[in-house]
C-alpha positions as CSV (number, residue, x, y, z in Angstrom):
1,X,0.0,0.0,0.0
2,X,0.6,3.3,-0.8
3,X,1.3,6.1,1.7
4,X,1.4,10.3,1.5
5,X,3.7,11.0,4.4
6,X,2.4,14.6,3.2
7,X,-1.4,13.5,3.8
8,X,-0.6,11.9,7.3
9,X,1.1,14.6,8.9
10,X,-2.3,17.4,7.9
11,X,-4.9,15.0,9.0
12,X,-6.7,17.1,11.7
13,X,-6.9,16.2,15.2
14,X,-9.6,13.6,16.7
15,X,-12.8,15.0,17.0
16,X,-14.1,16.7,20.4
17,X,-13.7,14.1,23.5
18,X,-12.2,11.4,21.3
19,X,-8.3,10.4,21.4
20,X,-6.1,8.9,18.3
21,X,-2.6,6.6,18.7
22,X,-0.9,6.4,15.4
23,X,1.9,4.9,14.9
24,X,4.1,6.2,11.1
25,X,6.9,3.7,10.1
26,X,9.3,5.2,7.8
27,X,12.9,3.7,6.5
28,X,16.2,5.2,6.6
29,X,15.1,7.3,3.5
30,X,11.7,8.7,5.0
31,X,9.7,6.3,3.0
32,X,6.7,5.8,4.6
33,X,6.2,1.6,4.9
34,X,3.3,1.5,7.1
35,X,0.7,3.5,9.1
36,X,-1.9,2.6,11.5
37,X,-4.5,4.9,13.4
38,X,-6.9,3.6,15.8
39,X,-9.9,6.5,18.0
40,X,-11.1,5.8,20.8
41,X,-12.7,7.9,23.7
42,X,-10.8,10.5,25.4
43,X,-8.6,10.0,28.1
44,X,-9.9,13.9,29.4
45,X,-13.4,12.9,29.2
46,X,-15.0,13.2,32.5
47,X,-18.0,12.9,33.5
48,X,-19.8,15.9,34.8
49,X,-16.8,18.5,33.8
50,X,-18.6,19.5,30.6
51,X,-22.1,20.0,28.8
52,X,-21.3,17.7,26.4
53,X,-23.1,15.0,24.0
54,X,-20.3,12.3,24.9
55,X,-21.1,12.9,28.6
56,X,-20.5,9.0,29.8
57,X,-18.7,7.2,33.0
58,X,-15.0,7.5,32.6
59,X,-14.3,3.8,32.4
60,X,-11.6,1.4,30.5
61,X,-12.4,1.0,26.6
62,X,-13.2,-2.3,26.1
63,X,-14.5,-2.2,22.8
64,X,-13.0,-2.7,18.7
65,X,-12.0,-0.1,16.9
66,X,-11.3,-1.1,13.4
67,X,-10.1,-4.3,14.3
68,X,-7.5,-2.8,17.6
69,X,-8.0,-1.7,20.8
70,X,-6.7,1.8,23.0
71,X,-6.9,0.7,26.2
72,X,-7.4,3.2,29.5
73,X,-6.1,0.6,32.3
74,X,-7.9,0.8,35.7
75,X,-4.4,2.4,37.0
76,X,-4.5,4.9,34.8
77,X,-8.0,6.0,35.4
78,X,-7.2,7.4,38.7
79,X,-4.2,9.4,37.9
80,X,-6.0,11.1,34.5
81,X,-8.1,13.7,35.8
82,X,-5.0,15.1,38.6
83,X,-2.4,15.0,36.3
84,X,-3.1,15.3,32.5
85,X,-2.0,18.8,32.3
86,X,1.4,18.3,34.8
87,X,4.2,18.3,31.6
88,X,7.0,16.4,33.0
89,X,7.2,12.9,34.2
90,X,5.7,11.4,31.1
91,X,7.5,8.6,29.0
92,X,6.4,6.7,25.9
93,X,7.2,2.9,25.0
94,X,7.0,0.3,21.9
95,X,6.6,-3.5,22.5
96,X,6.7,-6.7,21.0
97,X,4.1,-8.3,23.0
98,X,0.9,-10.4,22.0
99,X,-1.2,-10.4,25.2
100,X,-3.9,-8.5,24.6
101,X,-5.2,-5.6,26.2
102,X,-7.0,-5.4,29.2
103,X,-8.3,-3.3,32.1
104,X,-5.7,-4.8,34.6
105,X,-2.7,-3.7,32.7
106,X,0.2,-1.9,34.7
107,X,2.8,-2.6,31.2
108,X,3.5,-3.3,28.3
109,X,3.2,-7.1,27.5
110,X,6.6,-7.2,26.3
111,X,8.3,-3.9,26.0
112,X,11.3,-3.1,23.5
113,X,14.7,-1.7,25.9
114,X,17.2,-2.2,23.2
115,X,18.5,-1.7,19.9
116,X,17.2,2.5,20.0
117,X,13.6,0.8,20.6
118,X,14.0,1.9,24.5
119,X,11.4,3.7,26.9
120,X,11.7,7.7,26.3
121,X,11.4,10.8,28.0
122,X,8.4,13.0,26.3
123,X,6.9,16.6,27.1
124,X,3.2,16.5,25.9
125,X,2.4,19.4,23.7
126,X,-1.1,21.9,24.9
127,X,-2.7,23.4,22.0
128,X,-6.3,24.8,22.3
129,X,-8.3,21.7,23.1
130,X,-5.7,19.6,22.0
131,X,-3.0,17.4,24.1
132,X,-0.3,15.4,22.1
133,X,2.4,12.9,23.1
134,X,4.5,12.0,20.2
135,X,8.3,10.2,20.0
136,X,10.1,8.8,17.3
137,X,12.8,6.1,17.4
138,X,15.1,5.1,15.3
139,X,16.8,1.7,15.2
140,X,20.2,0.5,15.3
141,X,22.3,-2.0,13.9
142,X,21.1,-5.8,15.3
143,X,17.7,-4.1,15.5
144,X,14.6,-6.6,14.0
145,X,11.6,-6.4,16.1
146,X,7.9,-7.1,15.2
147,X,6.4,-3.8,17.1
148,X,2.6,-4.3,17.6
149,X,2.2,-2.3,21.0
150,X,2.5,1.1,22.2
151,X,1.9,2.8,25.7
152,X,1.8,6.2,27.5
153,X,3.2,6.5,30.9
154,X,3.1,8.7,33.6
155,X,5.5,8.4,36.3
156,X,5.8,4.5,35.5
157,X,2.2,4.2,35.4
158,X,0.8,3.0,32.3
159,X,-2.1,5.4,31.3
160,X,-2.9,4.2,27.9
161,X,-2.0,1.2,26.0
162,X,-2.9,0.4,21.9
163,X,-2.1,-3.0,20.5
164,X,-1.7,-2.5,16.8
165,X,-3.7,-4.2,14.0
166,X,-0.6,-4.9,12.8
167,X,2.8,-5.8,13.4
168,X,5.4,-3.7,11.8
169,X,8.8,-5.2,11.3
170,X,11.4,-2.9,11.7
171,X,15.4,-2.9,11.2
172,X,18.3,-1.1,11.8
173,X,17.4,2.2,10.4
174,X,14.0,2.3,9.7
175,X,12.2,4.9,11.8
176,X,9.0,4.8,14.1
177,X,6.6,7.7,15.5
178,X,3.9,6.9,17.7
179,X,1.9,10.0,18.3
180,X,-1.2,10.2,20.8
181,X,-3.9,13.0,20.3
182,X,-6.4,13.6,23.0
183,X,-9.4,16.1,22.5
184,X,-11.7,17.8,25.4
């Protein structure tokens, strides 16, 4: 398949009280070789803090999107509404893990810590109604992992976790940017 790096970077940002984890794999060259996108609700929804249409319990996502899930574990329910806006203490992580997502998560199933796949550092960006964590890595030599998981922690608590539809097999080289968007 085909892929306008061009076209991914413009799309616009979830709609209102949704979120979106995308990850973009590129090669040495900037060549995009896959993409993946999966919505889900919010992670700054909560209930009774605005008139709004999507006013529901602030629970764990169970549910498919397009064949993946975003996960909100129960741990990271708690910490949400006191520290979404604090900018420090937040890292972001890839895996290689096949358990699947559930509510009782505190990890990844099997997260990456070599090869230039390790844990890292991020400072969420605050733009309007719009909070983003993104990070890109970038593999080194030895590197061949099948990455299929993603997560957001905040001070080592996982807050959200995304199994991918698909795996993407990177290399030494290649490139990958996971990017989450959440919308009030």
């Amino acid at each position: 398949m085909d892929y306008d790096k061009a076209e991914i970077l413009k799309r616009p940002p979830p709609a209102q009280g949704m979120m979106r984890f995308e990850l973009l794999h590129e090669d040495a060259e900037g060549n995009v070789l896959s993409y993946e996108s999966r919505d889900g609700p919010g992670l700054r929804h909560i209930p009774g803090t605005r008139a709004n249409p999507l006013d529901m319990p602030f629970t764990p996502f169970l549910g498919p999107i397009g064949g993946a899930l975003v996960i909100i574990p129960t741990v990271g329910h708690s910490k949400f509404a006191a520290i979404i806006g604090a900018l420090s203490g937040w890292t972001m992580a890839i895996g290689i893990g096949t358990g699947a997502e559930a509510a009782g998560d505190t990890g990844l199933s099997s997260e990456i810590t070599t090869y230039g796949g390790a844990a890292a550092s991020v400072t969420p960006t605050v733009l309007t109604n719009v909070i983003t964590w993104v990070h890109q890595w970038t593999f080194t030599a030895g590197a061949s992992f099948a990455v299929d998981e993603a997560g957001v922690f905040k001070d080592a608590v996982l807050m959200v976790r995304n199994k991918y539809a698909s795996v993407k097999n990177v290399v030494d080289t290649d490139k990958l940017t996971a990017t989450l968007m959440d919308t009030e």
